[in-house]
MDAnalysis code that builds the backbone (N, CA, C; Angstrom):
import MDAnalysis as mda
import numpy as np

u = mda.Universe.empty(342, n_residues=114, atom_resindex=np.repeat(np.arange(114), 3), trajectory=True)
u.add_TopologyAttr("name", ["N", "CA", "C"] * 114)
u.add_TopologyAttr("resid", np.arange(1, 115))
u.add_TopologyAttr("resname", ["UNK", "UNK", "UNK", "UNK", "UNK", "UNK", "UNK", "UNK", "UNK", "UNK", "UNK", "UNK", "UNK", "UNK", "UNK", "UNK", "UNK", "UNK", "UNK", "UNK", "UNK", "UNK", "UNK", "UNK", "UNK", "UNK", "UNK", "UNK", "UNK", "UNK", "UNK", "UNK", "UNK", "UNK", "UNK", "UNK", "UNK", "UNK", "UNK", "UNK", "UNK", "UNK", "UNK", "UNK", "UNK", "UNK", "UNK", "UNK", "UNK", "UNK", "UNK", "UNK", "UNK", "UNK", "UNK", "UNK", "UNK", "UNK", "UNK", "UNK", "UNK", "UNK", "UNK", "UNK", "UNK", "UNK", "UNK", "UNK", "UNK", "UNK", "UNK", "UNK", "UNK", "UNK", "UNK", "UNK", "UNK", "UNK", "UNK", "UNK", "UNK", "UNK", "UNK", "UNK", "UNK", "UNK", "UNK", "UNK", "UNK", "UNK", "UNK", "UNK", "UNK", "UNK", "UNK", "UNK", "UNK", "UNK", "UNK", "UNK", "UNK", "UNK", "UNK", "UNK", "UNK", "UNK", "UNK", "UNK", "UNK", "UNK", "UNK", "UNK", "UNK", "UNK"])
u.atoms.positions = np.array([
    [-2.826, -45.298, -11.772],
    [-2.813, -44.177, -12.699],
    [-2.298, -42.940, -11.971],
    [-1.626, -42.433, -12.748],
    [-0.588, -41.107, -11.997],
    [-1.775, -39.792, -12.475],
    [-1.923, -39.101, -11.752],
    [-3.146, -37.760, -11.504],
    [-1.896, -36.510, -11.576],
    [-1.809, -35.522, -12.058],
    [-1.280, -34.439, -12.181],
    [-2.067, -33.506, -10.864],
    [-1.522, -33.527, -10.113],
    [-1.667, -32.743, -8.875],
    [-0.959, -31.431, -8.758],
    [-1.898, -30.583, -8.319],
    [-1.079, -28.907, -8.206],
    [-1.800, -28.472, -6.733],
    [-1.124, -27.443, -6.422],
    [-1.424, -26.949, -5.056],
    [-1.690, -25.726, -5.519],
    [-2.532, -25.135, -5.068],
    [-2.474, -23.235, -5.839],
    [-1.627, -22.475, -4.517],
    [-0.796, -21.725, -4.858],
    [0.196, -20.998, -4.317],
    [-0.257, -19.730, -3.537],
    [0.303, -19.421, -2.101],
    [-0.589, -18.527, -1.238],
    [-0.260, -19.111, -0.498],
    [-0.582, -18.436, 0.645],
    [-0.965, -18.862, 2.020],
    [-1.984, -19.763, 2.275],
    [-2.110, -20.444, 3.027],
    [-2.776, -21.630, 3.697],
    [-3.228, -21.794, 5.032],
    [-4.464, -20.564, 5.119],
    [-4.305, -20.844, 6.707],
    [-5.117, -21.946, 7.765],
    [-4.863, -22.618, 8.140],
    [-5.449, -22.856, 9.564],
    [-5.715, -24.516, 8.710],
    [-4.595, -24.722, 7.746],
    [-4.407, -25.871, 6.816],
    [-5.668, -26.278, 5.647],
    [-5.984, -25.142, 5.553],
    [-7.090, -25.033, 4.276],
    [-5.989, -24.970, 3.036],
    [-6.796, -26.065, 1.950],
    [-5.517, -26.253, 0.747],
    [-6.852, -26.079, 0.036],
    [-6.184, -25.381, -1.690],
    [-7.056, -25.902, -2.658],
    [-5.975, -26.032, -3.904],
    [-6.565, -26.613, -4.712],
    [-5.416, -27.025, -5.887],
    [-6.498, -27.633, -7.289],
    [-5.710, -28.454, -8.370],
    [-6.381, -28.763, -9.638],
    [-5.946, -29.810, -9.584],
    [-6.531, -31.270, -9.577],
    [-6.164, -32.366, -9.833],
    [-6.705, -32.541, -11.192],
    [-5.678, -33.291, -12.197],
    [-5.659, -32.948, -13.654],
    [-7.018, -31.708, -14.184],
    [-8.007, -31.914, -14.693],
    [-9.067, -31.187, -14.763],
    [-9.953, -31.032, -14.067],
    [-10.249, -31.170, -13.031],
    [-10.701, -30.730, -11.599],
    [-10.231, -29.916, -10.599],
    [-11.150, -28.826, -10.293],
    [-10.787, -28.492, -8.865],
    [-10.433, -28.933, -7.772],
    [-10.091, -28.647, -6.785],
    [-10.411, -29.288, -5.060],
    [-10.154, -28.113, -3.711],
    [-10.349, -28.686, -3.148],
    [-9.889, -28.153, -1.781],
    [-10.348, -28.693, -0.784],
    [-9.266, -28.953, 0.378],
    [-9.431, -29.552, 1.758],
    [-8.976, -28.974, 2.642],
    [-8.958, -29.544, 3.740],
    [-8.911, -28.877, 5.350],
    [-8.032, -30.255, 5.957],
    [-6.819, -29.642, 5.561],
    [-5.885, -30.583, 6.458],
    [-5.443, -30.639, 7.869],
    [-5.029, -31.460, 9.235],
    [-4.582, -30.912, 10.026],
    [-3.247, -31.178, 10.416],
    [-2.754, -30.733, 11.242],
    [-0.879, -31.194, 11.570],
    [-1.204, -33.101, 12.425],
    [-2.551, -32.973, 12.710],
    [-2.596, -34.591, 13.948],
    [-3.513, -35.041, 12.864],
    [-3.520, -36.426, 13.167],
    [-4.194, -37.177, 12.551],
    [-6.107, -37.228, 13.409],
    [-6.847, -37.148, 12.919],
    [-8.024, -36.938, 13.884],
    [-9.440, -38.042, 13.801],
    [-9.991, -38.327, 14.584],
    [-11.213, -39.190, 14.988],
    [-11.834, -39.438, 13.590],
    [-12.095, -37.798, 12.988],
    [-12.973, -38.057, 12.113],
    [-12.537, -37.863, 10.199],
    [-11.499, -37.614, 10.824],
    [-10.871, -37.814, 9.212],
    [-10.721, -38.731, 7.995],
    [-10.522, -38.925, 7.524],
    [-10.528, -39.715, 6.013],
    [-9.395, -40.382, 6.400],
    [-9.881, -41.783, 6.562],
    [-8.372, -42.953, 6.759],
    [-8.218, -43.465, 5.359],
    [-6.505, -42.777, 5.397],
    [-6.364, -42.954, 3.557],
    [-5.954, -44.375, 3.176],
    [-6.189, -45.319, 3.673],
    [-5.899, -46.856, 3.199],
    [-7.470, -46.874, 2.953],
    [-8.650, -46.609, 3.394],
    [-9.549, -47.584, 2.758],
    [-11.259, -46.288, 2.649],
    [-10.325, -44.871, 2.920],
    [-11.296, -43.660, 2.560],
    [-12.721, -44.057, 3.536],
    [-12.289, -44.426, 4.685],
    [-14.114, -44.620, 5.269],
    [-13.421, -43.524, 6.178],
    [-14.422, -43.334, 6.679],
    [-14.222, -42.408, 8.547],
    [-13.294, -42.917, 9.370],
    [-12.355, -42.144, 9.813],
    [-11.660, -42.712, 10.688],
    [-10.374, -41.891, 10.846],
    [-9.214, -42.764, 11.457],
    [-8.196, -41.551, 11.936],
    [-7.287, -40.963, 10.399],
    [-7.548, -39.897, 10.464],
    [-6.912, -39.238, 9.336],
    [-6.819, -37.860, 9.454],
    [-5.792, -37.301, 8.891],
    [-5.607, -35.805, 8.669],
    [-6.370, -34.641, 8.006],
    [-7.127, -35.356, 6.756],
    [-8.068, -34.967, 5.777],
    [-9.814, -34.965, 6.886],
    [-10.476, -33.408, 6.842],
    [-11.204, -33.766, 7.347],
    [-12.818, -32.871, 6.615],
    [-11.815, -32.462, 5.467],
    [-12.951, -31.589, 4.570],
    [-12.454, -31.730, 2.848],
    [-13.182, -32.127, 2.419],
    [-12.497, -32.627, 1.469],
    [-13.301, -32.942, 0.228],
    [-13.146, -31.568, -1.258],
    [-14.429, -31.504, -2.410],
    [-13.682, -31.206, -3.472],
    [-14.035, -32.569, -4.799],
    [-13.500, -32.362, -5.668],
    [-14.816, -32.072, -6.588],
    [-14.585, -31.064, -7.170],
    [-15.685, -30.316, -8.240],
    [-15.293, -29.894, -9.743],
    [-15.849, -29.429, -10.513],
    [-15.789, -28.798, -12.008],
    [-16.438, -27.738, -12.302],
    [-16.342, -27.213, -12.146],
    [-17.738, -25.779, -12.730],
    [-17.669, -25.714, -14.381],
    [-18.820, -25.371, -14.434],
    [-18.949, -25.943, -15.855],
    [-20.071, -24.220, -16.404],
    [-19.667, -23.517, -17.108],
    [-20.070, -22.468, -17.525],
    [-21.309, -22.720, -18.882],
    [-22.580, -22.267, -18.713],
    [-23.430, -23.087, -19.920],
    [-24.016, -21.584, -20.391],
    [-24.276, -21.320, -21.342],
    [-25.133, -20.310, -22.190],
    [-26.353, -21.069, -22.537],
    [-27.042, -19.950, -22.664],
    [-28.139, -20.061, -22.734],
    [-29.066, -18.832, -23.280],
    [-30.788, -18.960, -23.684],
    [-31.301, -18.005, -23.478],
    [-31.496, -17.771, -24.946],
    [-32.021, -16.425, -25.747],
    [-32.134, -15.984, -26.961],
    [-30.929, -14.981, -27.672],
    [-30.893, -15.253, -28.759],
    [-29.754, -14.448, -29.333],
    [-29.289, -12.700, -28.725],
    [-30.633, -12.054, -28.659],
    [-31.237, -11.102, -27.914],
    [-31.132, -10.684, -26.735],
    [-31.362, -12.025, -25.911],
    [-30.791, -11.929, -24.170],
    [-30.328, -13.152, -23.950],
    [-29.102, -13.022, -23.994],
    [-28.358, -14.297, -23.955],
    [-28.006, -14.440, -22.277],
    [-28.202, -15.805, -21.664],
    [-27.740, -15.799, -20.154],
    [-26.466, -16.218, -20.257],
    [-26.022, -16.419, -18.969],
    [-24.633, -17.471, -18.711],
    [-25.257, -17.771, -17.424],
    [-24.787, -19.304, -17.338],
    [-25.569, -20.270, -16.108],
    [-23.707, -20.824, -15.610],
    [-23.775, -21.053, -14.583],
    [-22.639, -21.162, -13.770],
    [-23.033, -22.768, -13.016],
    [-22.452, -24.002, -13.339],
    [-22.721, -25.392, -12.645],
    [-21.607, -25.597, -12.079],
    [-21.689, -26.227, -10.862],
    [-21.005, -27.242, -10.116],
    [-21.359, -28.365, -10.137],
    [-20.550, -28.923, -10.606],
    [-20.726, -30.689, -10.309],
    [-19.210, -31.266, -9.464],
    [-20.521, -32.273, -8.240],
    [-19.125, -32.500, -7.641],
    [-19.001, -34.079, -7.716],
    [-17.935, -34.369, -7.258],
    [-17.442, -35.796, -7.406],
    [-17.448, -36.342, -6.713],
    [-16.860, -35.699, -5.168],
    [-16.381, -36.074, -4.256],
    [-16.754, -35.174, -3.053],
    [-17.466, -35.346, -2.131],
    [-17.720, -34.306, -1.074],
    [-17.350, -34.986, 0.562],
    [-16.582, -34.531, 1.218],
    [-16.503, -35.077, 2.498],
    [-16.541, -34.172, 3.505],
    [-17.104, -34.408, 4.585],
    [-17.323, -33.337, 5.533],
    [-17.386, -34.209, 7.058],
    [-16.575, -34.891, 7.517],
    [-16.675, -35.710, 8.699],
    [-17.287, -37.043, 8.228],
    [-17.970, -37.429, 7.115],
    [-18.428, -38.040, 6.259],
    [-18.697, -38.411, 4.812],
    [-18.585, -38.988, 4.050],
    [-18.941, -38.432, 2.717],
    [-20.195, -38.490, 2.389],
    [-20.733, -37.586, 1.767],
    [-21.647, -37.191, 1.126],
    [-22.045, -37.556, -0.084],
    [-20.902, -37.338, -0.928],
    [-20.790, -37.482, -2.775],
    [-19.781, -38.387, -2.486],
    [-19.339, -39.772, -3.463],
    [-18.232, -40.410, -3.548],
    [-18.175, -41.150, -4.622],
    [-18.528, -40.124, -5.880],
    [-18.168, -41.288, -6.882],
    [-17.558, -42.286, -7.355],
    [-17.875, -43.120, -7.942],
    [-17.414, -44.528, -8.352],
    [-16.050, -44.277, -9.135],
    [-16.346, -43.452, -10.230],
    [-15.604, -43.466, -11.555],
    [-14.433, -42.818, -10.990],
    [-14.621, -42.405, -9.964],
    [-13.486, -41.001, -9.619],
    [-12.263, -41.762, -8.003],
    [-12.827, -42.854, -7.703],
    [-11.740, -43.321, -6.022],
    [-10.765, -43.231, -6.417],
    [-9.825, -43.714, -7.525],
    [-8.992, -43.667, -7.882],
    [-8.159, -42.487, -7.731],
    [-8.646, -41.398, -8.078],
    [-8.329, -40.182, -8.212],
    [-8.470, -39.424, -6.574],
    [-9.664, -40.012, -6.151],
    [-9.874, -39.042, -4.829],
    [-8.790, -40.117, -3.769],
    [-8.776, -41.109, -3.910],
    [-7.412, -41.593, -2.858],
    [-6.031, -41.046, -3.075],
    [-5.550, -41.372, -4.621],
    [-4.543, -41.006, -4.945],
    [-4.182, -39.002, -4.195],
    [-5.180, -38.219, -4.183],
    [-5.329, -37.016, -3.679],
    [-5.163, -36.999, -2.468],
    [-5.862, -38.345, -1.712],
    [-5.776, -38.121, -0.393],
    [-4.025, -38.251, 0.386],
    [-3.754, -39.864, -0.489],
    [-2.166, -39.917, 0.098],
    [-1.661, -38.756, -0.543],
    [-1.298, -37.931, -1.354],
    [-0.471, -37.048, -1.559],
    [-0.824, -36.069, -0.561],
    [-1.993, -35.809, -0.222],
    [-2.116, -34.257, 0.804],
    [-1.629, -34.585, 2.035],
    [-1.646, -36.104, 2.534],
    [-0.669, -36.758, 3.909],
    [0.661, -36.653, 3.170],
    [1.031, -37.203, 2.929],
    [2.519, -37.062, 2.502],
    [3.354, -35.586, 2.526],
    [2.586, -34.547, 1.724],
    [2.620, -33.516, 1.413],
    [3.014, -33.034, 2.999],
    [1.944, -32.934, 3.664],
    [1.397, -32.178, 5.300],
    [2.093, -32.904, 6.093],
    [3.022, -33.775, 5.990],
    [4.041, -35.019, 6.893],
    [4.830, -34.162, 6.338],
    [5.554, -34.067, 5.566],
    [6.785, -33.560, 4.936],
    [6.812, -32.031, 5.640],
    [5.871, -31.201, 5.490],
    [5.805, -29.669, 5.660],
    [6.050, -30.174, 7.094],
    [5.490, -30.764, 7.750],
    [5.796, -30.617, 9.774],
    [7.079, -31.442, 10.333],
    [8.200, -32.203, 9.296],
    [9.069, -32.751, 9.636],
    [10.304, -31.201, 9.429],
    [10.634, -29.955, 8.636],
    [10.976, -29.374, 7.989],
    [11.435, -28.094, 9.175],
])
């Protein structure tokens, strides 16, 4: 399944990306070397990869409260959380979080051949 991938435009420093994969947020921490503890994008366990921070989320805006004093409640829900490890790794969503991962290698190969 093909994912509509965007990069949000700006600067990028120190290879911090964030972008919208179809209706989701994200953002990761790419590097120029491939590293110990990164996300090995053939099979997403730990291992040598470029990806080494890596959260796909939704915020989800909810009202609430009485007509009178009405709140607004602010949610995150995440999908996908990696941090030298994963944390969150939903089921419904690999598809989507691999497909993310080879494009941000591909992507970050291309930018350092250039």
């Amino acid at each position: 399944m093909d994912y509509n991938i965007k990069i949000e435009e700006g600067k990028h420093r120190y290879g911090y990306m964030k972008g919208i994969v179809d209706h989701f947020r994200w953002y990761a921490l790419v590097h120029k070397e491939e590293t110990e503890y990164g996300i090995d994008p053939m099979n997403l366990e730990s291992g040598w990869g470029r990806i080494t921070r890596l959260c796909i989320y939704k915020d989800v805006v909810e009202f609430g409260g009485s007509p009178y004093a009405p709140t607004r409640n602010m949610r995150r829900y995440i999908y996908a959380n990696y941090k030298r490890e994963w944390d969150i790794l939903s089921k419904n969503h690999i598809h989507m979080v691999k497909e993310l991962i080879n494009y941000l290698e591909r992507i970050y190969s291309l930018k350092l051949v250039k």
